[in-house]
VEXMARRO-181537 format. One record per residue (C-alpha): residue in three letters; x, y, z. Coordinates in Angstrom, 3 decimals. Example, Ala and Ser with C-alpha at 12.3 -4.5 7.8 and 13.67 -1.06 7.14 Angstrom:
<sevos>
SEVO     r         xx         yy         zz
SEVO   Ala     12.300     -4.500      7.800
SEVO   Ser     13.670     -1.060      7.140
</sevos>
This chain:
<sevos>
SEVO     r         xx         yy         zz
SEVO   Unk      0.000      0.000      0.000
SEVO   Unk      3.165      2.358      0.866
SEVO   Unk      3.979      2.287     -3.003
SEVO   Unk      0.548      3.015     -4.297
SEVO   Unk     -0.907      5.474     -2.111
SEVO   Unk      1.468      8.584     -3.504
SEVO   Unk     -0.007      7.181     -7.279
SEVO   Unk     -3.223      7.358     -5.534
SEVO   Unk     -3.375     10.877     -4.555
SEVO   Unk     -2.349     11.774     -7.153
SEVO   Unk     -4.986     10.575     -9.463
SEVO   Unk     -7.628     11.833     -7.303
SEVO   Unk     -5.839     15.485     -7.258
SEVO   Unk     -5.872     15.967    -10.863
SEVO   Unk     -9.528     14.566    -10.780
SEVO   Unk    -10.185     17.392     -8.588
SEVO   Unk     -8.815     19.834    -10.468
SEVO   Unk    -10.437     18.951    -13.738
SEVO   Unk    -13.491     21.136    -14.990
SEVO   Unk    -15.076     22.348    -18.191
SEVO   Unk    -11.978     24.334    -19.014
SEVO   Unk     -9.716     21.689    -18.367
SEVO   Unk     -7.569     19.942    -20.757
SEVO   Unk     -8.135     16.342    -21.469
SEVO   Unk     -5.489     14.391    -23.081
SEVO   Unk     -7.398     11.123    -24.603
SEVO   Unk     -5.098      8.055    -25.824
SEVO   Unk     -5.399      5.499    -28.565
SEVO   Unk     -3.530      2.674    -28.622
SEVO   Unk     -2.907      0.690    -31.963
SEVO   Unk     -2.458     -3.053    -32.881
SEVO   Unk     -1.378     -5.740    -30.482
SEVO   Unk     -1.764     -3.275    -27.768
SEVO   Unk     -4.205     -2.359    -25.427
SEVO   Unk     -4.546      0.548    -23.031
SEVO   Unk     -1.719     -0.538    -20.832
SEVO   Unk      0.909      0.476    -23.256
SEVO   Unk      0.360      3.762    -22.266
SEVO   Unk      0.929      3.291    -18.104
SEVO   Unk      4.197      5.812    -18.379
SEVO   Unk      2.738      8.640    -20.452
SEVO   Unk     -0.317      8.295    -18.333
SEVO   Unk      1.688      8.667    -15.319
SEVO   Unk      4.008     11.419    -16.584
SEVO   Unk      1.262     13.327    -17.427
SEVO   Unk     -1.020     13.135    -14.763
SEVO   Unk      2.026     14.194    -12.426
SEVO   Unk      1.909     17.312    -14.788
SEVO   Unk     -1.775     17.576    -13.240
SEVO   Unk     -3.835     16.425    -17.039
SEVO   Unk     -6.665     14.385    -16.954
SEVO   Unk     -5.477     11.673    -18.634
SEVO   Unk     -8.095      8.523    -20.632
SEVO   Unk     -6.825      6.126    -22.422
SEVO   Unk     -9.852      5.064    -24.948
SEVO   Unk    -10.347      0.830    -25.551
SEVO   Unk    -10.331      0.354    -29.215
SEVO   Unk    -11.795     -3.215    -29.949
SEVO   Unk    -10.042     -3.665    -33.379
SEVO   Unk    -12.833     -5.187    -35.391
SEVO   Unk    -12.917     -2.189    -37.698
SEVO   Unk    -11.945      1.349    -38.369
SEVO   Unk    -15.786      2.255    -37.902
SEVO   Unk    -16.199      0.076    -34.973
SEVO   Unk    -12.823      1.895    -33.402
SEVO   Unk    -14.190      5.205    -34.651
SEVO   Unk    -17.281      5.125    -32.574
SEVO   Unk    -15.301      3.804    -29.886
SEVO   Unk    -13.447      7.149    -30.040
SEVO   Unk    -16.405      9.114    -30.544
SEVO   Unk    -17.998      7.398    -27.205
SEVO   Unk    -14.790      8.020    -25.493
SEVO   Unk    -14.643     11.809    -26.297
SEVO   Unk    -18.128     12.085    -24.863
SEVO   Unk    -16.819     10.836    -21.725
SEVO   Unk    -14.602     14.257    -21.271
SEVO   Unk    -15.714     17.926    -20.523
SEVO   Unk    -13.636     20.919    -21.931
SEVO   Unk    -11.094     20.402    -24.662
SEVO   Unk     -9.287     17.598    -25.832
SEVO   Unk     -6.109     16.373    -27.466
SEVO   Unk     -6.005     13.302    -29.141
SEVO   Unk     -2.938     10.916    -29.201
SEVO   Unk     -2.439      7.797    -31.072
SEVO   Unk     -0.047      5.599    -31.522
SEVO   Unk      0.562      3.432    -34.901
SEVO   Unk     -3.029      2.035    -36.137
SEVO   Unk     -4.570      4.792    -33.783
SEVO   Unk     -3.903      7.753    -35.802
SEVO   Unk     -6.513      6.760    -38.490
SEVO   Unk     -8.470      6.238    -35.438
SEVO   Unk     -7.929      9.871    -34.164
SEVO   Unk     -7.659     11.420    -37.382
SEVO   Unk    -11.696     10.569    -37.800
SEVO   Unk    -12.275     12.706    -34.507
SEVO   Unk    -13.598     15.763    -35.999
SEVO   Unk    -15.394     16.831    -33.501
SEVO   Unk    -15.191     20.918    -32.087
SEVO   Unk    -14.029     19.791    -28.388
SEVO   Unk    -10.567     18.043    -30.032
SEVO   Unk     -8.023     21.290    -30.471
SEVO   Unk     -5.204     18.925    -31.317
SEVO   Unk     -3.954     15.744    -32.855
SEVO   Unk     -0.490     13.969    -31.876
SEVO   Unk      1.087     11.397    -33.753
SEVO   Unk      3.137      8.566    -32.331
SEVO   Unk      5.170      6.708    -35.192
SEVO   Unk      1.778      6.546    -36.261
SEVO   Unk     -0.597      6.079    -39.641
SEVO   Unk     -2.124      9.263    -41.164
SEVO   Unk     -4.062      8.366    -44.447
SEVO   Unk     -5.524     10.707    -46.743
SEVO   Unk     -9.226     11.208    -47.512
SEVO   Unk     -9.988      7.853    -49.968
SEVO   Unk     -6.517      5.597    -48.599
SEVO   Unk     -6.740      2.885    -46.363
SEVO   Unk     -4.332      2.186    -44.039
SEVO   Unk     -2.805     -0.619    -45.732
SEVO   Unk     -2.040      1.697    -48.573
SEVO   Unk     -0.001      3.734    -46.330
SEVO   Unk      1.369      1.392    -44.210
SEVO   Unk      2.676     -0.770    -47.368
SEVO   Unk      3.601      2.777    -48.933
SEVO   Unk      7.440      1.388    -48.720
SEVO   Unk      9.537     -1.308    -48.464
SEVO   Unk      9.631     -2.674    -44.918
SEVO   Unk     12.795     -3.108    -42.879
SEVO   Unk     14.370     -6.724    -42.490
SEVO   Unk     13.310     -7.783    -39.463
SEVO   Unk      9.558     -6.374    -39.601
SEVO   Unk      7.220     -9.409    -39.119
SEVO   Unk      5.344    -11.356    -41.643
SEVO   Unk      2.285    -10.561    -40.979
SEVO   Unk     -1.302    -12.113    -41.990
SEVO   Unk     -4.404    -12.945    -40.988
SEVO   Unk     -6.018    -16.167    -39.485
SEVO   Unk     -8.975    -18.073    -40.483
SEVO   Unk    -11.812    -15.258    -38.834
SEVO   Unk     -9.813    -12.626    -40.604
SEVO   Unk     -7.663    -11.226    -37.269
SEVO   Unk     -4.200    -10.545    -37.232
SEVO   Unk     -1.655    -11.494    -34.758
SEVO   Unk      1.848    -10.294    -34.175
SEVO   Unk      4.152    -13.313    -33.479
SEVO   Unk      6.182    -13.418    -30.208
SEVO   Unk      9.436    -12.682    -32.130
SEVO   Unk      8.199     -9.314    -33.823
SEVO   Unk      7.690     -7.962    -30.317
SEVO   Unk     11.451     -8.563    -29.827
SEVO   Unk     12.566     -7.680    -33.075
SEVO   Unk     10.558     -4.834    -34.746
SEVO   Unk      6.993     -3.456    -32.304
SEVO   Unk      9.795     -2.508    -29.684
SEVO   Unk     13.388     -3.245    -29.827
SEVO   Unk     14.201     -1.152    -27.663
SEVO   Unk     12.342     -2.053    -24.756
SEVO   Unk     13.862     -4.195    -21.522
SEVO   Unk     12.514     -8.283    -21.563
SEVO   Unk     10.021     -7.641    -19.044
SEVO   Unk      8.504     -4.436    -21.340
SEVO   Unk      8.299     -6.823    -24.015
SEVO   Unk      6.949     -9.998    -22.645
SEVO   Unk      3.899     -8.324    -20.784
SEVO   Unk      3.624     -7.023    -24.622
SEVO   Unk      3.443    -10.501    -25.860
SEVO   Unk      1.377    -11.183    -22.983
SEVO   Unk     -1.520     -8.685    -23.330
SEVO   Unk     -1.879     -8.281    -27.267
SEVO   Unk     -4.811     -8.175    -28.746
SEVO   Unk     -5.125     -8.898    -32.893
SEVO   Unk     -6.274     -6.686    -35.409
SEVO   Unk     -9.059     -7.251    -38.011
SEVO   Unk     -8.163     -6.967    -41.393
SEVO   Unk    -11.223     -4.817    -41.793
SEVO   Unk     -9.340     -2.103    -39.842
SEVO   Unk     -6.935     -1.822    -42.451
SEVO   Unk     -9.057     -2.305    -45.379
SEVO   Unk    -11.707      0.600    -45.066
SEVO   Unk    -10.938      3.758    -46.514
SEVO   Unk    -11.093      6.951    -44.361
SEVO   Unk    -13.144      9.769    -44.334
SEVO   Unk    -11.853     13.722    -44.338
SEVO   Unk     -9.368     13.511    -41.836
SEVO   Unk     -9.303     15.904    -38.927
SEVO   Unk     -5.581     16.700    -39.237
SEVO   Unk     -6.690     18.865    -42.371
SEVO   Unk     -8.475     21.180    -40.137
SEVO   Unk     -6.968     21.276    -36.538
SEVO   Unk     -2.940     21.698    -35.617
SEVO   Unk     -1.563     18.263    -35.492
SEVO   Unk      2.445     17.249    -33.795
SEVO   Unk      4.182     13.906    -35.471
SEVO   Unk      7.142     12.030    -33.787
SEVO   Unk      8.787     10.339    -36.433
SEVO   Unk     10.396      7.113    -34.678
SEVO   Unk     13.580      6.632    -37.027
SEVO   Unk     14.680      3.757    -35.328
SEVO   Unk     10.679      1.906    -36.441
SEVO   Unk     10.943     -1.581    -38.031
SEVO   Unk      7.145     -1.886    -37.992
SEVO   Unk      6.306      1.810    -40.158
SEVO   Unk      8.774      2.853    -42.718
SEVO   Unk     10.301      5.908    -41.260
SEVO   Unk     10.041      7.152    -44.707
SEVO   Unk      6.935      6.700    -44.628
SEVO   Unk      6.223      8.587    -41.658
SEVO   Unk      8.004     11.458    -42.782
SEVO   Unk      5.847     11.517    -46.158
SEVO   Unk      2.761     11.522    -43.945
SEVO   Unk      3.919     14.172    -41.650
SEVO   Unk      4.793     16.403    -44.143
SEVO   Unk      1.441     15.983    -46.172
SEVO   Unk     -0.135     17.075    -42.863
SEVO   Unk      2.075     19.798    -42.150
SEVO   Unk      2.299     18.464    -38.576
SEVO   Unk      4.518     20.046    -36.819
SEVO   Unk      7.556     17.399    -36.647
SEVO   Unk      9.630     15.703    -33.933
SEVO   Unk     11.996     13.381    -35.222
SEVO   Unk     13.630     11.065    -32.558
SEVO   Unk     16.079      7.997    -32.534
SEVO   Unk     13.711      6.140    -30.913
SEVO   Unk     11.578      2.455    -31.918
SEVO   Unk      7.608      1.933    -32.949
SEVO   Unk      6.797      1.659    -29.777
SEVO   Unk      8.689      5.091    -27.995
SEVO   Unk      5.711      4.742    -25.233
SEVO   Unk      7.152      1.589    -23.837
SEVO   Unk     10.860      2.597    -24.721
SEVO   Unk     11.323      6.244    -24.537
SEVO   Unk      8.036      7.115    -23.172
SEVO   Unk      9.095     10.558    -21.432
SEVO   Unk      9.767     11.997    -25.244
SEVO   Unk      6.277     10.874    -25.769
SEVO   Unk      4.940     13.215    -22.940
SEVO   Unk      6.998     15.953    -24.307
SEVO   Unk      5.737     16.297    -27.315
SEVO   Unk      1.899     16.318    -25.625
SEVO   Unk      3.063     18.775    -23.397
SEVO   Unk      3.914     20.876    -26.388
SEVO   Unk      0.772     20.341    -28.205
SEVO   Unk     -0.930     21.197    -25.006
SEVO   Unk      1.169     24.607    -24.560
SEVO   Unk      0.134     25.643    -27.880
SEVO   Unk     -3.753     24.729    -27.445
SEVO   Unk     -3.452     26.510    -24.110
SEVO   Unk     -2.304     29.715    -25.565
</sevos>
């Protein structure tokens, strides 16, 4: 109890302090993840007092996560910035509601008005040790155990990665088959961290679809996964979206 209690109160303090005008910071995770990938930003930025949320996709399709999302926002009062990671930023990039002042991008997937996300995430060729991936017999896909070592998060210690392997959760191929609607990053301020160290999303790639978006752009030696690895440079660049929505 000694080691949770400080965690405790302070969870309930930025509770307290959250109102109408209060910023919200809502997280998506991707693929293979869950909300638990997020434990470090959420705790890095609730200790700089932000409500924090981290939204359950169920991965059964882009529409399916999209009204997720859209449930999730109307969970929150005040404003809101979105943050997804991989998968998620097609996700948040259908958020086009008024309340969301800002989208971040976390070596994530932007696609255009009419693309899928398979056209972007096969945009170009994929590093050696990226997984083969495809899917089963109901039409989900799973990430084998090695592609956690090797590619989702190199970077990350043995226990990172095997609670990873442990909690994933498979994608539908419908997620990454449906194409998206206007995305939201065309009218609100969006932030990209380009992972160049990503064996999972062609760091090319992200750096075509950052620059489309005229995101502002973070580019970091860090893996796919830089909110299990490096996930204090993951609350920076929130905390910078969130110093520009505040002013």
């Amino acid at each position: 109890m000694g080691a949770t209690r400080p965690l405790f109160e302070l969870v309930e303090r930025n509770r307290k302090v959250t109102g109408p005008g209060k910023i919200t910071v809502l997280l998506v995770h991707g693929a293979w993840a869950d909300g638990s990938s997020w434990k470090d930003t959420i705790l890095g930025l609730e200790r700089e007092e932000l409500r924090v949320v981290a939204a359950p996709m169920p991965l059964t399709s882009l529409s399916d996560d999209t009204a997720a999302l859209k449930r999730a926002i109307g969970r929150t009062q005040g404003p809101v910035i979105l943050a997804g990671h991989a998968y998620a930023g097609a996700v948040i990039g259908s958020a086009n509601n008024e309340r969301v002042k800002a989208l971040v991008y976390i070596a994530a997937l932007a696609p255009d008005e009419g693309e899928t996300v398979a056209q972007v995430f096969y945009r170009d060729d994929k590093h050696p040790q990226s997984p083969k991936l495809a899917p089963d017999a109901e039409g989900f896909i799973w990430m084998p155990d090695e592609g956690f070592r090797n590619a989702f998060s190199q970077h990350s210690t043995a226990e990172q990665i095997a609670l990873s392997t442990a909690v994933q959760r498979p994608i539908s191929l419908r997620c990454i088959q449906e194409p998206v609607a206007k995305p939201a990053w065309r009218s609100k301020p969006s932030w990209f961290l380009i992972a160049e160290e990503d064996r999972m999303i062609n760091p090319k790639t992200q750096h075509f679809m950052a620059e489309r978006m005229g995101a502002t752009i973070r580019s970091l030696a860090v893996d796919h996964a830089p909110l299990l690895s490096a996930p204090q440079k993951v609350v920076d660049i929130i905390l910078e979206a969130r110093q520009a929505v505040s002013s």
